[in-house]
N, C-alpha and C positions, 0 to 999 in steps of 0.2 A: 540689711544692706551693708553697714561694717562689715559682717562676717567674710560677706562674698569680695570687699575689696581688699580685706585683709588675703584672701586667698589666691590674691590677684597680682598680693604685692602693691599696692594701691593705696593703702591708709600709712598714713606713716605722721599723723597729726595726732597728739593728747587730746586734741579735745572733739568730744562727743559729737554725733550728729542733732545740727539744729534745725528750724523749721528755715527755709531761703524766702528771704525779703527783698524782694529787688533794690529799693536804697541802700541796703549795706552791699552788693556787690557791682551792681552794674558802674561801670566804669571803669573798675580794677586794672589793671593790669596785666594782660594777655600771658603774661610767666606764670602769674597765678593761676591754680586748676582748682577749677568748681568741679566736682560730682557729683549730677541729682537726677534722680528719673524723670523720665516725658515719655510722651505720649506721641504714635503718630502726627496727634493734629497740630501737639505741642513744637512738634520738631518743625513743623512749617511756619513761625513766627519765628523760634528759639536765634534762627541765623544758627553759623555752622559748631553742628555738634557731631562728636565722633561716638559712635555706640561700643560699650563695651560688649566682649563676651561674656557673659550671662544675665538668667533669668531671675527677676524679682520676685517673693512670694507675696505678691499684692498685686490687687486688680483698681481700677480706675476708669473713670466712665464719665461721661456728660448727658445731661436730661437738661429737655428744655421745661421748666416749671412756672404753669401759671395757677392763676385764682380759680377756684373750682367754677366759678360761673362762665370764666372763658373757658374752660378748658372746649366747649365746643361750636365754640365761636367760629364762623367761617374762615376769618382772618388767621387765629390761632391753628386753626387746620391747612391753611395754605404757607404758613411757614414750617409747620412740622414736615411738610409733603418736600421742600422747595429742599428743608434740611438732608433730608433721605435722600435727595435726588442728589445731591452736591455730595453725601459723603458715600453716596455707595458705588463709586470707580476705586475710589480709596481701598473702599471694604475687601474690594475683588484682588486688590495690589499689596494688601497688608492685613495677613490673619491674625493679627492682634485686635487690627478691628471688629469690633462682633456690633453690627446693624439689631435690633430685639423692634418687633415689630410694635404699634403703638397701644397703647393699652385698651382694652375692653369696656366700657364702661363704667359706671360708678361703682 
């Protein structure tokens, strides 16, 4: 990620990339500039973020994880369904998102 913002003209800070904590930055100062990857889903919580031009060589993804004894738990299976249904307008609007159907058995 340096690299590409170095290429961007974008890094212009000595110190390294670190993991983002929400207590060290939220509330900063708007003159300050954070830059950190998201996600689709992340960007509909994030409040207003400007995307750069370019591509990250890293993938990211959400799974819903339960106890092997729910996994087929009627319940368990009515929110996996409710999930699918809620993210895949998204899916059709943003090919970053990739839907991967649910798993096969044990």
């Amino acid at each position: 990620m340096e690299a590409s913002l170095r290429a961007l003209g974008l890094w212009s800070s000595p110190t390294r990339m670190t993991r983002y904590r929400r207590e060290r930055w939220e509330g900063k100062g708007e003159q300050d500039l954070l830059v950190a990857y998201a996600t689709v889903l992340s960007e509909q919580v994030a409040g207003r973020l400007v995307r750069l031009p370019m591509q990250l060589p890293i993938s990211s993804g959400e799974a819903l994880v339960v106890r092997r004894e729910w996994a087929d738990h009627p319940r368990t299976l009515a929110l996996a369904d409710l999930l699918r249904q809620r993210l895949g307008p998204w899916a059709l609007t943003h090919g970053e998102l990739v839907m991967t159907p649910p798993p096969s058995g044990p």
